[in-house]
Structure formats: C-alpha cells, structure tokens
C-alpha positions as CSV (number, residue, x, y, z in Angstrom):
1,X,5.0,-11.3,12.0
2,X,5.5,-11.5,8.3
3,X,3.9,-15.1,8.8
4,X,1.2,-14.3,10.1
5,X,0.9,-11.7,8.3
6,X,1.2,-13.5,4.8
7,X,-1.1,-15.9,5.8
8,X,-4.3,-14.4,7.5
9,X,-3.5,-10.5,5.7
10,X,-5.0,-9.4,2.6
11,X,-2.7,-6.7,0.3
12,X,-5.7,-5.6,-1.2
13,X,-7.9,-4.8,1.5
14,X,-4.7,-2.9,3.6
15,X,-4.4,-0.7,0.3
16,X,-8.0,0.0,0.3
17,X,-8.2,0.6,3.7
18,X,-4.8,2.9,3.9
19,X,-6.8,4.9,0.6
20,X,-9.7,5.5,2.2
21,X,-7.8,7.0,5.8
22,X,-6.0,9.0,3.6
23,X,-8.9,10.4,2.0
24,X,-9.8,11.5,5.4
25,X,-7.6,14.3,5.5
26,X,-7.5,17.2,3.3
27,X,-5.2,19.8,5.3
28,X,-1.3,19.8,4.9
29,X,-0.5,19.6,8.7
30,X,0.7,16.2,8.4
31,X,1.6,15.9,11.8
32,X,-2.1,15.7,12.5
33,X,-2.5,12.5,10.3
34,X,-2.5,10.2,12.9
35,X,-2.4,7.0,12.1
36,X,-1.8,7.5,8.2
37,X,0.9,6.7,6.5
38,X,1.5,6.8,2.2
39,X,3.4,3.2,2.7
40,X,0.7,2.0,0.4
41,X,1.5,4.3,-2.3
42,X,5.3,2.7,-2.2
43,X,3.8,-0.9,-2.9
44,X,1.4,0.2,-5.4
45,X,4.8,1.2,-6.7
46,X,6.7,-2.3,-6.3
47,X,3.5,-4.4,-7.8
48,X,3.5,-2.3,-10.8
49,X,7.0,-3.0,-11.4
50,X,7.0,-6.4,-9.9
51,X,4.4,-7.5,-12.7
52,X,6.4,-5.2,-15.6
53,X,9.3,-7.3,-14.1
54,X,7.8,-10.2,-14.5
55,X,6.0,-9.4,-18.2
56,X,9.6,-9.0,-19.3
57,X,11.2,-12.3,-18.2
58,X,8.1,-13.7,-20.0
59,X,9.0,-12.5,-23.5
C-alpha cells in the first residue's frame, strides 16, 4: 500500500483535500464527521519538524 501509495499519491493534495472536508463541519458532534479525520493536522506537524530537523543537521 505504502508503494503505491508513495508512487501515484500526492501529500499535498490529501492535506488539501482532508482541509477542505474538515471545513465542512462546524458542529462539535464529532461522531457525525464521517469520513473526517485531523490525521493531516499530525503530519503538517512531522513536516514542520522534519524540515526544522533537517535545517539543523545543515548548520
């Protein structure tokens, strides 16, 4: 899966897309927040300190 994935899958696009779906719903009943999931907020997370990371071991 990750393969395939990697290959044919864009990061950018499945964040955008997973932004906009969230958008969709403004209530707090998150049970009705189907399919929507803040996964993309946790990688937004691991870029930012994936590049810090990386800006570090540069110096």
């Amino acid at each position: 899966m990750f393969a395939i994935l990697n290959k044919y899958g864009n990061q950018e696009n499945a964040i955008k897309n997973a932004e906009k779906l969230e958008g969709l719903y403004f209530d707090r009943s998150f049970s009705n927040h189907n399919p929507c999931a803040k996964v993309h907020k946790l990688i937004n997370e691991l870029i930012e300190l994936t590049e810090k990371y990386a800006a570090q071991q540069q110096v």
